[in-house]
C-alpha positions in Angstrom: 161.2 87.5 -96.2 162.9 89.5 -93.5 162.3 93.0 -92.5 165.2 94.9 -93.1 165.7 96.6 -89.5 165.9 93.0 -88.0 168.7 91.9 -89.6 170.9 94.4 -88.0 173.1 93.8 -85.2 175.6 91.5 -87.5 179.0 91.5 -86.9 182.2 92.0 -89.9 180.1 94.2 -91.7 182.5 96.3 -93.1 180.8 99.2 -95.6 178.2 100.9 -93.2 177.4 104.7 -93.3 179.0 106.9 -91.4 176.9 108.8 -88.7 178.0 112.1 -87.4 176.8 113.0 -83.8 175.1 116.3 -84.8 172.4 113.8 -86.5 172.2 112.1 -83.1 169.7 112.6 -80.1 171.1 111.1 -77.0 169.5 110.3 -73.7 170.0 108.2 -70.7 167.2 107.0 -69.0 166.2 103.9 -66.6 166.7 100.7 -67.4 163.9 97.9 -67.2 163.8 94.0 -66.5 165.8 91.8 -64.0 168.6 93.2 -61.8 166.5 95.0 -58.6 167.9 98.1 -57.3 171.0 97.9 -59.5 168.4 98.5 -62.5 166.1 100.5 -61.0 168.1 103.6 -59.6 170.6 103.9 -62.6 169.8 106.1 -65.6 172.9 104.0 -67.4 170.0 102.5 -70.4 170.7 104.7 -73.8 168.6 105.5 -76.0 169.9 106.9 -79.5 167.8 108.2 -81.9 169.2 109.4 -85.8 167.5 112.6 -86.8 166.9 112.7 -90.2 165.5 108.6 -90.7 163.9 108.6 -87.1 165.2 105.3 -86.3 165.9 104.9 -82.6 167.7 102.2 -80.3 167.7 101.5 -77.1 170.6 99.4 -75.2 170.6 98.7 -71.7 173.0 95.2 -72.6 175.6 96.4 -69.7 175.7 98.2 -66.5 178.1 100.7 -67.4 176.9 103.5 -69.7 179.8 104.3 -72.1 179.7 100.8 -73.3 175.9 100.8 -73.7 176.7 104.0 -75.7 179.5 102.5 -77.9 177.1 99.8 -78.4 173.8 101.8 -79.0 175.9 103.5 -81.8 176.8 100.1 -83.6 173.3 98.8 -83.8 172.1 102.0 -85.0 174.7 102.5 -87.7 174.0 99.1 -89.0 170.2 99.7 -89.0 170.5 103.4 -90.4 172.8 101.2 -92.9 170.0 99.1 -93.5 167.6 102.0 -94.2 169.2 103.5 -96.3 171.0 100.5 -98.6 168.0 98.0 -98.1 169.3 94.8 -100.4 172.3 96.4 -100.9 173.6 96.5 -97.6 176.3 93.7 -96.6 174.2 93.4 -93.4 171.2 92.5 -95.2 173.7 90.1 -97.0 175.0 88.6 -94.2 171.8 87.7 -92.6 171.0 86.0 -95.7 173.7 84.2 -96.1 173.8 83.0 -92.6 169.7 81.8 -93.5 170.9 80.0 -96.5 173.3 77.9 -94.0 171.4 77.5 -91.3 168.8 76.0 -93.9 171.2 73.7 -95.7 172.0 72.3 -92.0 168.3 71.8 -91.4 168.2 69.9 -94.9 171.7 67.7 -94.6 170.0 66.8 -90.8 166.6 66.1 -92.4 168.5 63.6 -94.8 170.6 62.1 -92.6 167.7 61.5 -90.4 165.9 59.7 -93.3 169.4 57.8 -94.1 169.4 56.0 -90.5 165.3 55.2 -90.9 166.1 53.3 -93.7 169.3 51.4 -92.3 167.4 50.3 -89.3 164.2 49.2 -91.1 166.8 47.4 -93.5 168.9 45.6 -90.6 165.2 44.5 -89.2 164.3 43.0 -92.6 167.8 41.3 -92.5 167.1 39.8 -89.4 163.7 38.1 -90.4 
């Protein structure tokens, strides 16, 4: 089973709640991991937290801050989506419909790997 807040971040998810920026905490602060003095000296990381669940994301995916604030606010509608729908919501669908197909894939694979085994153990037999 998959926690619900990790299956957020899915794209053509089309029914999320709406959030309204007076539920919002905003702040910039600095970013961490690779990049030097470029990351180091920039307050451009957001961090977004929704008031009244007291989820909170933080995106530091681009340099520039608006972006990292357009995205901030798309992973935490989806996850405020999430906490409030659970099952229900069509990114909790999505996620499971994309582990369905990635485990039919594994399974064909698994098959056809089996298929060409017993091809190759039958051609040796044929040439005995």
């Amino acid at each position: 089973s998959v926690p619900l807040l990790q299956a957020a971040r899915k794209r053509n998810s089309l029914n999320l709640l709406e959030l309204s920026e007076a539920e919002l905490e905003e702040q910039f602060v600095r970013g961490d991991g690779p990049g030097g003095q470029a990351t180091n000296k920039t307050n451009n990381c957001v961090v977004l937290k929704h008031v009244p669940s007291g989820i909170v994301v933080k995106c530091h995916q681009t340099r520039s801050v608006e972006k990292n604030r357009k995205i901030a606010r798309e992973i935490l509608q989806e996850k405020v989506d999430l906490f409030y729908k659970g099952e229900d919501s069509d990114v909790f669908k999505e996620k499971k419909a994309l582990e369905k197909q990635k485990q039919e894939r594994k399974r064909r694979a698994k098959e056809n790997l089996e298929r060409k085994k017993l091809f190759k153990e039958m051609q040796q037999l044929d040439k005995e």
